[in-house]
PQR file with spaces between the fields and no chain letter, atoms N, CA, C, O and H, PARSE charges and radii, in Angstrom:
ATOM       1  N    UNK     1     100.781  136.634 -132.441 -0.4000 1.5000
ATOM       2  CA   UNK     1      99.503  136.253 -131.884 -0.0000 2.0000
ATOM       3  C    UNK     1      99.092  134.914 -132.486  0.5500 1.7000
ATOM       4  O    UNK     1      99.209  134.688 -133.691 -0.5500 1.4000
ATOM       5  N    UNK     2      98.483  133.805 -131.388 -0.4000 1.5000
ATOM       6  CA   UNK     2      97.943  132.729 -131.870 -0.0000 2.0000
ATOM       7  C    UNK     2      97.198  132.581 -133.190  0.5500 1.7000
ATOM       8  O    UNK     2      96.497  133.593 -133.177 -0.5500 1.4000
ATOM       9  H    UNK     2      98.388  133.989 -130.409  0.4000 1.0000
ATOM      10  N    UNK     3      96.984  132.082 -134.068 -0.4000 1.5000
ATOM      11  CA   UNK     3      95.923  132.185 -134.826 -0.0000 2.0000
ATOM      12  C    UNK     3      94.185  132.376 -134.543  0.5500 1.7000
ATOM      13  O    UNK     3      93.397  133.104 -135.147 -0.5500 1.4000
ATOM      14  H    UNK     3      97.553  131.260 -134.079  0.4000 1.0000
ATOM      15  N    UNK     4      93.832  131.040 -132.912 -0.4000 1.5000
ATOM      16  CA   UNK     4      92.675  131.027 -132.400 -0.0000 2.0000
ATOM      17  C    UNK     4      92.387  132.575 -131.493  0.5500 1.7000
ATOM      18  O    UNK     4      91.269  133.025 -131.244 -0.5500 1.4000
ATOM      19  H    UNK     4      94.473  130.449 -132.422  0.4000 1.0000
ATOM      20  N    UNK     5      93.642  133.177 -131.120 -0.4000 1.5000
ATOM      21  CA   UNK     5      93.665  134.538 -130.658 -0.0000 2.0000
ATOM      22  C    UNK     5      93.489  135.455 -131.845  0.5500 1.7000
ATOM      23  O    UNK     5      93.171  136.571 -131.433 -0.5500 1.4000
ATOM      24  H    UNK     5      94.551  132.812 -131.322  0.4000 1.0000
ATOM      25  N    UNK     6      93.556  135.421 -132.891 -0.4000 1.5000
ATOM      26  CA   UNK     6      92.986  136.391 -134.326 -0.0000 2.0000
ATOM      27  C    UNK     6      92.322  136.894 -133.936  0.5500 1.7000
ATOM      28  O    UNK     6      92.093  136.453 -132.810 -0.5500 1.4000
ATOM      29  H    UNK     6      93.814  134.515 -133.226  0.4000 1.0000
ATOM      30  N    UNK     7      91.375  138.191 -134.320 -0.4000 1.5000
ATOM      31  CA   UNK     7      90.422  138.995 -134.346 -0.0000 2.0000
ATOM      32  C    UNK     7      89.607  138.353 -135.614  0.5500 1.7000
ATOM      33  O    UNK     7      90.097  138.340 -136.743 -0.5500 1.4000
ATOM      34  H    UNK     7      91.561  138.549 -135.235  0.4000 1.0000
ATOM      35  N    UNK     8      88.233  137.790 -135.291 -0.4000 1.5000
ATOM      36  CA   UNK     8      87.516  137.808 -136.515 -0.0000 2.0000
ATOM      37  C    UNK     8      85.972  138.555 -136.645  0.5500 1.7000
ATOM      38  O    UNK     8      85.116  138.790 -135.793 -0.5500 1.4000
ATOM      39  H    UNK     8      87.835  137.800 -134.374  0.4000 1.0000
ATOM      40  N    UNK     9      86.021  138.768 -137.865 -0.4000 1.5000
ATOM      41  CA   UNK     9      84.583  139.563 -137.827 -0.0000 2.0000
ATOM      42  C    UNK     9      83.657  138.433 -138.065  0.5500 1.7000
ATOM      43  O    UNK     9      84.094  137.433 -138.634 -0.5500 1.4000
ATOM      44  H    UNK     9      86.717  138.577 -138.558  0.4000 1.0000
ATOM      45  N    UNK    10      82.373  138.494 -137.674 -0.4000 1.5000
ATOM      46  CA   UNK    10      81.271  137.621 -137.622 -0.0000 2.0000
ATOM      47  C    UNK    10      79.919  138.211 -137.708  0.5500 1.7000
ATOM      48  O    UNK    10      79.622  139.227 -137.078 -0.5500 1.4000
ATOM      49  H    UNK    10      82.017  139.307 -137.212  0.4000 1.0000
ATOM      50  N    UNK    11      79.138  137.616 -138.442 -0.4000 1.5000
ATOM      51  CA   UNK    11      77.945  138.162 -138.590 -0.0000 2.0000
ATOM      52  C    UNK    11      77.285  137.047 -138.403  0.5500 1.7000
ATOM      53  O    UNK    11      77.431  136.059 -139.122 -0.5500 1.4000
ATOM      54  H    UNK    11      79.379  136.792 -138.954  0.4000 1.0000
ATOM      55  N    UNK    12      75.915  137.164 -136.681 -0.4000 1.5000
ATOM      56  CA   UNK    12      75.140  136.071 -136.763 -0.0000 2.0000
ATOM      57  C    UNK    12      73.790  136.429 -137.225  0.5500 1.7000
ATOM      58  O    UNK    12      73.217  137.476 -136.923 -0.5500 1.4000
ATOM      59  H    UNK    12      75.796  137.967 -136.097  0.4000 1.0000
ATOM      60  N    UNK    13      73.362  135.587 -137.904 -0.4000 1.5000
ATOM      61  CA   UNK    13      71.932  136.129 -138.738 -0.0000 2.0000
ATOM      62  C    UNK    13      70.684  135.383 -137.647  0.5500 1.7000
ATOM      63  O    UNK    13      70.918  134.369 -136.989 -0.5500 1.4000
ATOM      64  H    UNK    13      73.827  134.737 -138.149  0.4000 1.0000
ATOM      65  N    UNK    14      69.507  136.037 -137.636 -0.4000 1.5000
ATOM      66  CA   UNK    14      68.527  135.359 -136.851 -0.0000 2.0000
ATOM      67  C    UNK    14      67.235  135.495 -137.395  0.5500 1.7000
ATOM      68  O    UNK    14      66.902  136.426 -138.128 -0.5500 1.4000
ATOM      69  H    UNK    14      69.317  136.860 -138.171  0.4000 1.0000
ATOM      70  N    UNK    15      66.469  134.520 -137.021 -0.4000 1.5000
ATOM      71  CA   UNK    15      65.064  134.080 -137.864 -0.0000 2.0000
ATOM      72  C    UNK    15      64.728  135.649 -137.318  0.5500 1.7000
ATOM      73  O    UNK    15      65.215  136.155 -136.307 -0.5500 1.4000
ATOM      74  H    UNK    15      66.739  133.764 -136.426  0.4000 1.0000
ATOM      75  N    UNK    16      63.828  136.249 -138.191 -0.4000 1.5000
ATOM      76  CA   UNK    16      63.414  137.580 -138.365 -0.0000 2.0000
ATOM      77  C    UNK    16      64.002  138.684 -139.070  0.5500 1.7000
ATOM      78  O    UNK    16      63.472  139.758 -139.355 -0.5500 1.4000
ATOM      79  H    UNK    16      63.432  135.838 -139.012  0.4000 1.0000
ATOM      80  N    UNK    17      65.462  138.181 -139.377 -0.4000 1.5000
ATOM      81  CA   UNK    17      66.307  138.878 -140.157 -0.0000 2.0000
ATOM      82  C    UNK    17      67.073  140.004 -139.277  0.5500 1.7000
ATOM      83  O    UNK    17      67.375  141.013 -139.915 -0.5500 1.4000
ATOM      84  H    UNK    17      65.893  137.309 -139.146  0.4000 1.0000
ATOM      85  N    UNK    18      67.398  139.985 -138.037 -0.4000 1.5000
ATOM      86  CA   UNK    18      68.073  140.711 -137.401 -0.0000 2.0000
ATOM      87  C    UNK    18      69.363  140.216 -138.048  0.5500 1.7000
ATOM      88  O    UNK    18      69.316  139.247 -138.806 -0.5500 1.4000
ATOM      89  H    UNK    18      67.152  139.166 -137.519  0.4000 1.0000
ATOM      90  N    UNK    19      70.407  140.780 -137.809 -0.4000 1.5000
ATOM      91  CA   UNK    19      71.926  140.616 -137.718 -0.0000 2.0000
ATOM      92  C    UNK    19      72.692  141.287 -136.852  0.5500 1.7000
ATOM      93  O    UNK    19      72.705  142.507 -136.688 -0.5500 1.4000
ATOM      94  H    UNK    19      70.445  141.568 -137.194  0.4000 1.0000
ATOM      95  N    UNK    20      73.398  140.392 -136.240 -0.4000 1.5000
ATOM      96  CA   UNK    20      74.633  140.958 -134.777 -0.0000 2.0000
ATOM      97  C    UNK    20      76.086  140.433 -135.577  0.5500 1.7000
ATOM      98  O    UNK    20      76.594  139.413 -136.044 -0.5500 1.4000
ATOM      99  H    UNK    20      73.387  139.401 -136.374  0.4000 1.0000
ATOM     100  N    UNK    21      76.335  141.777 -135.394 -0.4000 1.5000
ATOM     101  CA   UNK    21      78.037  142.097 -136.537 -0.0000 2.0000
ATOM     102  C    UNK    21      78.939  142.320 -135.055  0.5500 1.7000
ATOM     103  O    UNK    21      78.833  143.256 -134.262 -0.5500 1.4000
ATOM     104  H    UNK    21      75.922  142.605 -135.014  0.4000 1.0000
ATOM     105  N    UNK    22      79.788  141.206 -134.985 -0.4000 1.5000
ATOM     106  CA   UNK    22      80.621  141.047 -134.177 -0.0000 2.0000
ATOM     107  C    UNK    22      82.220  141.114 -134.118  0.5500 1.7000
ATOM     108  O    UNK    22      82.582  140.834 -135.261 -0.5500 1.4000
ATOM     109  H    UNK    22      79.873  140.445 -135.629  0.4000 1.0000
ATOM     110  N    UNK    23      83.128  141.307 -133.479 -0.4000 1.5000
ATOM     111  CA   UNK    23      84.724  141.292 -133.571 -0.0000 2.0000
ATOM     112  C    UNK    23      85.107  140.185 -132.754  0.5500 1.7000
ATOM     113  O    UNK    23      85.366  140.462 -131.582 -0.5500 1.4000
ATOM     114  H    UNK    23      82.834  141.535 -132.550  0.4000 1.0000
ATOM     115  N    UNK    24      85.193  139.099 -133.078 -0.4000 1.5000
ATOM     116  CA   UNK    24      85.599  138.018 -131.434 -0.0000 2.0000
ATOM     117  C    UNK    24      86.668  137.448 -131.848  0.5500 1.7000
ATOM     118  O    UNK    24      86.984  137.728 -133.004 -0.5500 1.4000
ATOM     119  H    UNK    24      84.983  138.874 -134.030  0.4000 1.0000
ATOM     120  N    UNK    25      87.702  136.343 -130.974 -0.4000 1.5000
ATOM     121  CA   UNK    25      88.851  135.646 -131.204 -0.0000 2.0000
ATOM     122  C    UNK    25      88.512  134.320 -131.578  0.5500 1.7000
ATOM     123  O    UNK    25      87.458  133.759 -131.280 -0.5500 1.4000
ATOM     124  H    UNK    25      87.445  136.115 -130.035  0.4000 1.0000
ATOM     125  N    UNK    26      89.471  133.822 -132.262 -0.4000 1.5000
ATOM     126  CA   UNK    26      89.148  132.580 -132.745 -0.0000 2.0000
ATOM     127  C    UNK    26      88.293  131.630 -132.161  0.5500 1.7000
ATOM     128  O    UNK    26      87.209  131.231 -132.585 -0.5500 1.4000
ATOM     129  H    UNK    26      90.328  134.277 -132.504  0.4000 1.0000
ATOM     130  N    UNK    27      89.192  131.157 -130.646 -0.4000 1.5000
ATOM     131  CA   UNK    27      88.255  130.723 -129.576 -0.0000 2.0000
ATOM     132  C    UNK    27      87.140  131.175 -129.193  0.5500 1.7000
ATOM     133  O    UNK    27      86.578  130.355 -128.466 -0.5500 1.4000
ATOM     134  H    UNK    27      90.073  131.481 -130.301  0.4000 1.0000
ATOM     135  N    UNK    28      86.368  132.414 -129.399 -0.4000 1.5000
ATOM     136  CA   UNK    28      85.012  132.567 -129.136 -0.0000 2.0000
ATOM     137  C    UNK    28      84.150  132.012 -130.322  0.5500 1.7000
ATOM     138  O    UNK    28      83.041  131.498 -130.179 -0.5500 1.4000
ATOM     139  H    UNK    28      86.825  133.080 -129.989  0.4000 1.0000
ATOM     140  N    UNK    29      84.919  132.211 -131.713 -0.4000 1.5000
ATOM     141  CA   UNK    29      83.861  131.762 -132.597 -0.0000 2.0000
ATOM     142  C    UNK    29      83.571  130.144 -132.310  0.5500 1.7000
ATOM     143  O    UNK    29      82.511  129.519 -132.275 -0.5500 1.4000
ATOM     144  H    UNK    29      85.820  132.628 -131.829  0.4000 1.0000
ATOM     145  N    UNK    30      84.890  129.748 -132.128 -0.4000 1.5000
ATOM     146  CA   UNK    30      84.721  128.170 -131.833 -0.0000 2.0000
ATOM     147  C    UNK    30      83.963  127.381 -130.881  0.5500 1.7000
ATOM     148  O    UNK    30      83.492  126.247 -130.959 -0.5500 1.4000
ATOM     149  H    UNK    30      85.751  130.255 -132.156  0.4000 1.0000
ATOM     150  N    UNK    31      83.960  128.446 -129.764 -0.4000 1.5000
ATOM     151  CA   UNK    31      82.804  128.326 -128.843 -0.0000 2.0000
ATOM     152  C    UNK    31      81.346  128.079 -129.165  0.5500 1.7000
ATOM     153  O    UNK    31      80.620  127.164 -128.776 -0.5500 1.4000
ATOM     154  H    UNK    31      84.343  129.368 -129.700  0.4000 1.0000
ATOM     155  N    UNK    32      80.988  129.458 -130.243 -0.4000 1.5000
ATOM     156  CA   UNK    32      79.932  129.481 -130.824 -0.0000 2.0000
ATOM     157  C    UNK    32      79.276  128.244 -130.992  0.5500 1.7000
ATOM     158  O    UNK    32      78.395  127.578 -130.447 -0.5500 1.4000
ATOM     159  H    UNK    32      81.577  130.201 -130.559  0.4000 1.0000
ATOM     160  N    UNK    33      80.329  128.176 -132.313 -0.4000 1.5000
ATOM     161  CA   UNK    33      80.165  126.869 -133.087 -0.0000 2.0000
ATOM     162  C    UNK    33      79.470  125.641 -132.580  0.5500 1.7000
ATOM     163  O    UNK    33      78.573  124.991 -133.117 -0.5500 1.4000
ATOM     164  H    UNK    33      81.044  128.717 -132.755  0.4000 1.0000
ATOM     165  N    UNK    34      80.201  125.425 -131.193 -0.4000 1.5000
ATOM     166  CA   UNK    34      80.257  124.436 -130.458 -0.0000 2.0000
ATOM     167  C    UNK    34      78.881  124.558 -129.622  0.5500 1.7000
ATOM     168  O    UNK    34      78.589  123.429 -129.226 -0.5500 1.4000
ATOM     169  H    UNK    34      80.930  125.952 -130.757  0.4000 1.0000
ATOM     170  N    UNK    35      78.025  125.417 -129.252 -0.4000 1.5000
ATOM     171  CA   UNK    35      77.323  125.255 -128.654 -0.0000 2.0000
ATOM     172  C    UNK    35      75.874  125.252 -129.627  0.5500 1.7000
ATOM     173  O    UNK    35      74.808  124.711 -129.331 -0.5500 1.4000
ATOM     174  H    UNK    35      78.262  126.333 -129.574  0.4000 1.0000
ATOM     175  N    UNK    36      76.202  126.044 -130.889 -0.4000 1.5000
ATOM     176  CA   UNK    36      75.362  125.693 -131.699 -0.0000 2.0000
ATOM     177  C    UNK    36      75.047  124.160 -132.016  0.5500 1.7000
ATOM     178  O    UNK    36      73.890  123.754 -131.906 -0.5500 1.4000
ATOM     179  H    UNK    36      77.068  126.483 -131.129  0.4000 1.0000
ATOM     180  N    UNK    37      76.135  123.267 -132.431 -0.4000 1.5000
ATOM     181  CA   UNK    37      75.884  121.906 -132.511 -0.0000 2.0000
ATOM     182  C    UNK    37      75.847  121.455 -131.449  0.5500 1.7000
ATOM     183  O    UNK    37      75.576  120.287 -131.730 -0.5500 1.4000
ATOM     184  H    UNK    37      77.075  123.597 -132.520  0.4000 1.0000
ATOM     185  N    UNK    38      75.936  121.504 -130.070 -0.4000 1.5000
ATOM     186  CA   UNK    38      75.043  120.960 -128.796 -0.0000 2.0000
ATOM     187  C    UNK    38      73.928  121.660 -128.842  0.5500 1.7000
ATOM     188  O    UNK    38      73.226  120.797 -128.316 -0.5500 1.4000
ATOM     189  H    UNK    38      76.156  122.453 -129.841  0.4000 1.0000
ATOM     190  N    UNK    39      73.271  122.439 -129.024 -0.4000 1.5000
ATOM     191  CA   UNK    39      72.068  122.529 -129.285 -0.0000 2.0000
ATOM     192  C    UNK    39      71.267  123.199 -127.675  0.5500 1.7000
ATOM     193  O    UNK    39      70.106  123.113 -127.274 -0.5500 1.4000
ATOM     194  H    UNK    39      73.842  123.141 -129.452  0.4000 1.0000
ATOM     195  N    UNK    40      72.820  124.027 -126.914 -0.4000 1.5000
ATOM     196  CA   UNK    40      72.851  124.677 -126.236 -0.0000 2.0000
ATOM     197  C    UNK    40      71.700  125.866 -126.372  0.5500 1.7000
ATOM     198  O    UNK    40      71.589  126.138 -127.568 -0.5500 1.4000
ATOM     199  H    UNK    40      73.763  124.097 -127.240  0.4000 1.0000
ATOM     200  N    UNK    41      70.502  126.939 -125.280 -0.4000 1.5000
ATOM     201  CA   UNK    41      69.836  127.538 -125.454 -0.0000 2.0000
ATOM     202  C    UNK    41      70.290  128.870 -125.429  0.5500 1.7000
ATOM     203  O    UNK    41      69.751  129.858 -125.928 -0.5500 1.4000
ATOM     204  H    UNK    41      70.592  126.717 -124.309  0.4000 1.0000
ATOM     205  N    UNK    42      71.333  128.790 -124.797 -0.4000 1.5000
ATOM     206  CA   UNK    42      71.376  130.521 -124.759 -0.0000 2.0000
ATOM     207  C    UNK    42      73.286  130.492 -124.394  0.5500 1.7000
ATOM     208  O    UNK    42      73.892  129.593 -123.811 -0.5500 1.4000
ATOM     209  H    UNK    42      71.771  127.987 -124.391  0.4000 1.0000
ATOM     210  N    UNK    43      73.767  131.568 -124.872 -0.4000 1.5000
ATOM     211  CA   UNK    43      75.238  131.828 -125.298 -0.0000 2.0000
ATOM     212  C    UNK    43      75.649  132.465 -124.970  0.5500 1.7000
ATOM     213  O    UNK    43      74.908  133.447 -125.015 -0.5500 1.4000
ATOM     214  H    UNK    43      73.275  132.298 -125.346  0.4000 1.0000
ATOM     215  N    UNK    44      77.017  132.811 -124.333 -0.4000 1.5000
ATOM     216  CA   UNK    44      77.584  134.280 -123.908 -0.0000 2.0000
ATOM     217  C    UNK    44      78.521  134.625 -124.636  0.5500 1.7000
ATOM     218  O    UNK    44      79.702  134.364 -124.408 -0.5500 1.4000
ATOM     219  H    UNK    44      77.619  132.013 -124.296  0.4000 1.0000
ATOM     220  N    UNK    45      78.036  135.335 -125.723 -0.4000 1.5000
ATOM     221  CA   UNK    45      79.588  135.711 -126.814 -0.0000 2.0000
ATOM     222  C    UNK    45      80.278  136.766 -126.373  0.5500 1.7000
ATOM     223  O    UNK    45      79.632  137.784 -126.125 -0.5500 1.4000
ATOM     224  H    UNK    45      77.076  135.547 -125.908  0.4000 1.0000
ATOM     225  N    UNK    46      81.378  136.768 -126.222 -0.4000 1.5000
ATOM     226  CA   UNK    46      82.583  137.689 -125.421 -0.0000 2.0000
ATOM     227  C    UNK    46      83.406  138.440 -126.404  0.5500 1.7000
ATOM     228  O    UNK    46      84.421  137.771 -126.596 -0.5500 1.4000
ATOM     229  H    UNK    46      81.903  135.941 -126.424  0.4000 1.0000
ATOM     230  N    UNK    47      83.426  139.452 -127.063 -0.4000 1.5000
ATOM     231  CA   UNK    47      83.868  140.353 -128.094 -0.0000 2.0000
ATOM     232  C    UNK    47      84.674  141.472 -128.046  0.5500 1.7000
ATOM     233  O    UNK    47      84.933  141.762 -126.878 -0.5500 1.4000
ATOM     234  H    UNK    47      82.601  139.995 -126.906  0.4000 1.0000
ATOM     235  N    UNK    48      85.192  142.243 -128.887 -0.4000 1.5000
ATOM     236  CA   UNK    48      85.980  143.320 -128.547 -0.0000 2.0000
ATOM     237  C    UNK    48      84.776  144.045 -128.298  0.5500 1.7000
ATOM     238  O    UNK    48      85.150  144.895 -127.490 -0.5500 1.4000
ATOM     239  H    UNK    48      84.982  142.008 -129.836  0.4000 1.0000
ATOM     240  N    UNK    49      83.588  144.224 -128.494 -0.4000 1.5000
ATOM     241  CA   UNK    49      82.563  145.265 -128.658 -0.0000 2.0000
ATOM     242  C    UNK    49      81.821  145.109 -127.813  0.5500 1.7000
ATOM     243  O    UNK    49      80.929  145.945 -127.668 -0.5500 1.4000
ATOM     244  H    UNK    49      83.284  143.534 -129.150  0.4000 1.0000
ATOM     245  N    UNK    50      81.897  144.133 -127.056 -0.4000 1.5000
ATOM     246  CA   UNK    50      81.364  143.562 -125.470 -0.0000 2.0000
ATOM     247  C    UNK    50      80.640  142.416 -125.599  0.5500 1.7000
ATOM     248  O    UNK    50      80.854  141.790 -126.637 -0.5500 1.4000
ATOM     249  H    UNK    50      82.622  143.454 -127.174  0.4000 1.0000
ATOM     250  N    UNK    51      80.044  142.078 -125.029 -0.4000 1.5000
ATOM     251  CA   UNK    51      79.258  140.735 -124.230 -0.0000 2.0000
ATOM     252  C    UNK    51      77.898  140.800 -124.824  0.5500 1.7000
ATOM     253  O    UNK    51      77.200  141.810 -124.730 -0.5500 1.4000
ATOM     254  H    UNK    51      79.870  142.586 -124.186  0.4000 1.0000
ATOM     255  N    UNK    52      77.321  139.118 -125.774 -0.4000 1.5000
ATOM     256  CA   UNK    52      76.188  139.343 -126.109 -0.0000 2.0000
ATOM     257  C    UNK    52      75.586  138.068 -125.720  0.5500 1.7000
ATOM     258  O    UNK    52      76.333  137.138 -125.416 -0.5500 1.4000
ATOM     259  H    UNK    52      77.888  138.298 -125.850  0.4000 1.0000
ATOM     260  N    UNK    53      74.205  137.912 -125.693 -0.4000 1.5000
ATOM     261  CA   UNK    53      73.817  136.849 -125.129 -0.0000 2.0000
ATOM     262  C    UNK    53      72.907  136.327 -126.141  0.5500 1.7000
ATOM     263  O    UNK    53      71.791  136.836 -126.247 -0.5500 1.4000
ATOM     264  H    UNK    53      73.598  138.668 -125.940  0.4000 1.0000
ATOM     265  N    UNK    54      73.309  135.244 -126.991 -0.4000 1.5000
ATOM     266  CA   UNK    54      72.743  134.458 -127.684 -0.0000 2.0000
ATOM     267  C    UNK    54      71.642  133.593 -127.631  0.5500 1.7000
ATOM     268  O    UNK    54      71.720  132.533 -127.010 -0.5500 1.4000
ATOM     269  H    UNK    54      74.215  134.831 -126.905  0.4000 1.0000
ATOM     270  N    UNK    55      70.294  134.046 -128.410 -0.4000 1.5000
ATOM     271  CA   UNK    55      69.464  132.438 -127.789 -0.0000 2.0000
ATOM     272  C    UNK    55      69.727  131.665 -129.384  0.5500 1.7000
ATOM     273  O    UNK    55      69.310  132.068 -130.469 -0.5500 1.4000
ATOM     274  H    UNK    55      70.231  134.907 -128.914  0.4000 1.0000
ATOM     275  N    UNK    56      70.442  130.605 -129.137 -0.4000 1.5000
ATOM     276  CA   UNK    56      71.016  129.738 -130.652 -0.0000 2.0000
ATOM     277  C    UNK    56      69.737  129.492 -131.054  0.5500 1.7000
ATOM     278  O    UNK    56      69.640  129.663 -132.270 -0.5500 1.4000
ATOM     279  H    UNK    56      70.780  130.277 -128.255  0.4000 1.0000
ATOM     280  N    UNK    57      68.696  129.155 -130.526 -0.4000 1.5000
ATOM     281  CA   UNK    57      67.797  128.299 -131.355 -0.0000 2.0000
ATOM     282  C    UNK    57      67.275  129.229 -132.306  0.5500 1.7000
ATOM     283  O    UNK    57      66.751  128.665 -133.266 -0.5500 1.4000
ATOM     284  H    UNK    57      68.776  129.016 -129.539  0.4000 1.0000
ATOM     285  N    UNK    58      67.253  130.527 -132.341 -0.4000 1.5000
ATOM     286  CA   UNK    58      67.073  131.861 -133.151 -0.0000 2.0000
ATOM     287  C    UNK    58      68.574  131.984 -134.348  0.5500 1.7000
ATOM     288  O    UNK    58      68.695  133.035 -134.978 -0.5500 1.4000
ATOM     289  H    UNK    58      67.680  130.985 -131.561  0.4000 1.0000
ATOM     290  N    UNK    59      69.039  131.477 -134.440 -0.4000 1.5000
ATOM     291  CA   UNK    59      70.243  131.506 -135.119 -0.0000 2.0000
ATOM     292  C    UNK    59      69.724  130.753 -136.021  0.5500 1.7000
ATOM     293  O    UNK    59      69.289  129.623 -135.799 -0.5500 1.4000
ATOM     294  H    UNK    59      68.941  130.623 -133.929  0.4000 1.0000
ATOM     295  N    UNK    60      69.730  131.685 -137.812 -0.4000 1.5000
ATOM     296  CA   UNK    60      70.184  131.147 -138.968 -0.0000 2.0000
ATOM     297  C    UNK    60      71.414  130.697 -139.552  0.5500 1.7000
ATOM     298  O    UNK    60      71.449  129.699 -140.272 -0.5500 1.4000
ATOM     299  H    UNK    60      70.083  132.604 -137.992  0.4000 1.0000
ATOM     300  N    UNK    61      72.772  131.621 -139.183 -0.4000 1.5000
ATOM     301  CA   UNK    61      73.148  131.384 -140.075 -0.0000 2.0000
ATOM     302  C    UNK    61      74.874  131.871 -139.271  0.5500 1.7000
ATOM     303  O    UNK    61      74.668  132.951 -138.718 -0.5500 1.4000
ATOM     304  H    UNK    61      72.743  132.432 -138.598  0.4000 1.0000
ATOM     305  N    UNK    62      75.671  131.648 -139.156 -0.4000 1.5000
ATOM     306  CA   UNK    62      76.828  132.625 -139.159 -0.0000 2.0000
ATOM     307  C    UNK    62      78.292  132.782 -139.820  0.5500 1.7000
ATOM     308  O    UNK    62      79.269  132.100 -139.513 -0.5500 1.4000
ATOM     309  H    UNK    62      75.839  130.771 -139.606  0.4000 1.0000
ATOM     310  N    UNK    63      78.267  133.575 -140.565 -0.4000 1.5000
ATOM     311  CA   UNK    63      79.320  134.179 -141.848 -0.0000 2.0000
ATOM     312  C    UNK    63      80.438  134.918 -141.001  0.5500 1.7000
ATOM     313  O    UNK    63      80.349  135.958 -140.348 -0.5500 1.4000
ATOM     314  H    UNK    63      77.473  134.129 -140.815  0.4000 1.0000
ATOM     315  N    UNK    64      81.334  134.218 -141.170 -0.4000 1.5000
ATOM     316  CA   UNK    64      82.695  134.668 -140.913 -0.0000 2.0000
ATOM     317  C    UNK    64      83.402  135.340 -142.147  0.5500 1.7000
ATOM     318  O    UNK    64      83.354  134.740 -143.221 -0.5500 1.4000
ATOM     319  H    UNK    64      81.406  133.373 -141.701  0.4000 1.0000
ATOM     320  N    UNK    65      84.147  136.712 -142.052 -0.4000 1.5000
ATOM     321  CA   UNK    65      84.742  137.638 -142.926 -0.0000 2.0000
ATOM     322  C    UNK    65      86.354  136.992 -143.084  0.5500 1.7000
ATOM     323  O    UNK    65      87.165  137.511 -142.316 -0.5500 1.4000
ATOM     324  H    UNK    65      84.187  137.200 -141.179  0.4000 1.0000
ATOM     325  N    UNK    66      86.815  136.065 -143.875 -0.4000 1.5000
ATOM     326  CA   UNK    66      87.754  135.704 -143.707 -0.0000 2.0000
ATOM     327  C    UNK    66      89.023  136.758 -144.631  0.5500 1.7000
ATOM     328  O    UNK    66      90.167  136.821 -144.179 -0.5500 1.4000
ATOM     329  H    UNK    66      86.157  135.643 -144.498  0.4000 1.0000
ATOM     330  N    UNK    67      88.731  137.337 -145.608 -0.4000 1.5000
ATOM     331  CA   UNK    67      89.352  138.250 -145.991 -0.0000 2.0000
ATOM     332  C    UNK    67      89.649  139.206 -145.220  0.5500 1.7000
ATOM     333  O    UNK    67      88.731  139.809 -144.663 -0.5500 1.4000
ATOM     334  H    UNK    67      87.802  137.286 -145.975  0.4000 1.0000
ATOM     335  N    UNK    68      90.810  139.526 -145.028 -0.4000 1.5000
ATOM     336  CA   UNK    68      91.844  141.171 -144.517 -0.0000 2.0000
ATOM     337  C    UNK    68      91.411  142.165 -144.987  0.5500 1.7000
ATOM     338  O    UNK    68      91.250  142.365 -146.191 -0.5500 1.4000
ATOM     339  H    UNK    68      91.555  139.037 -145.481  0.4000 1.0000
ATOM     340  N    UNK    69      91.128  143.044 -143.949 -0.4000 1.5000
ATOM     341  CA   UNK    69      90.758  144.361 -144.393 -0.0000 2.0000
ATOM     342  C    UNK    69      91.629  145.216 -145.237  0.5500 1.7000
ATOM     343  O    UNK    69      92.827  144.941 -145.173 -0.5500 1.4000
ATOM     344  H    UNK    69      91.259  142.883 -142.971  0.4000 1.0000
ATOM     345  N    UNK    70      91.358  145.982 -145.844 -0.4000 1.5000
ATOM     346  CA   UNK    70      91.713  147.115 -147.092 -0.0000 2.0000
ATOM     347  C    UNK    70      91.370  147.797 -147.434  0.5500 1.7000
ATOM     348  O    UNK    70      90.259  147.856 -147.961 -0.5500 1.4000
ATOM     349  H    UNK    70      90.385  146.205 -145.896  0.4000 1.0000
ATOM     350  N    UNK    71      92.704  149.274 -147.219 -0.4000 1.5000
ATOM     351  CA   UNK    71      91.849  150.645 -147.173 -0.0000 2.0000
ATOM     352  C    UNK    71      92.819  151.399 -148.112  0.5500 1.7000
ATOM     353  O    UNK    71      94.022  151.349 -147.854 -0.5500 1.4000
ATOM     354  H    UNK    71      93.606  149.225 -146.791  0.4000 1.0000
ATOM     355  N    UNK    72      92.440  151.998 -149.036 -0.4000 1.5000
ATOM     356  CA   UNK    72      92.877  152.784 -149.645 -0.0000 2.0000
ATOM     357  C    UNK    72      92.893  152.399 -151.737  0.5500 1.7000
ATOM     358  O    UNK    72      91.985  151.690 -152.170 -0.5500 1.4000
ATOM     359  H    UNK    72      91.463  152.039 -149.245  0.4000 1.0000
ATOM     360  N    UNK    73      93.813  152.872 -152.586 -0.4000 1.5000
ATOM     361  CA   UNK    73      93.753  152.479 -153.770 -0.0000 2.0000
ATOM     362  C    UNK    73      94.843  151.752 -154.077  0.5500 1.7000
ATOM     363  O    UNK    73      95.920  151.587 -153.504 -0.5500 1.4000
ATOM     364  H    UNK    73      94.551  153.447 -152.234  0.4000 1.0000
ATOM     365  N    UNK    74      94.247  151.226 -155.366 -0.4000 1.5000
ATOM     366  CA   UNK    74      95.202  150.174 -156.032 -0.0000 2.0000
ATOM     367  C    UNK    74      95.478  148.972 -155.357  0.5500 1.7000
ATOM     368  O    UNK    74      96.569  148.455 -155.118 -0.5500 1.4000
ATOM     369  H    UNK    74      93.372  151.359 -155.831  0.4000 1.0000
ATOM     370  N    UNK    75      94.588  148.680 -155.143 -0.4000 1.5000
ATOM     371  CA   UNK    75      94.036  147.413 -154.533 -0.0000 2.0000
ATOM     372  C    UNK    75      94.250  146.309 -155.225  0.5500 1.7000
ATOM     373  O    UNK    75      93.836  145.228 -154.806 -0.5500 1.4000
ATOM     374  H    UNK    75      93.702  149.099 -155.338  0.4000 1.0000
């Protein structure tokens, strides 16, 4: 699998302190990204967990989980 095809987890934070915990592909975060710095009003993020509709100008903050998940001991 591509790298921009990855699965990444994402957490977008929003003035009021909501948070939307997301699963998307590289290319959607990059999308994000991208419409955040155009200064775009509203977003269609496309996810394993479905379809959300962003208004950016409500967007603090968004933290990407770049560490691999891990389950079990001896870690």
């Amino acid at each position: 699998m591509a790298k921009s095809q990855e699965t990444q987890r994402i957490a977008i934070g929003f003035a009021g302190g909501q948070v939307l915990n997301a699963r998307v592909s590289g290319d959607a975060h990059k999308a994000l990204a991208k419409a955040l710095a155009d200064g775009e009003e509203l977003f269609t993020l496309e996810g394993e967990d479905g379809t959300s509709l962003v208004r950016t100008s409500q967007v603090v903050y968004v933290r990407v989980d770049v560490d691999e998940q891990r389950v079990g001991f001896g870690l």
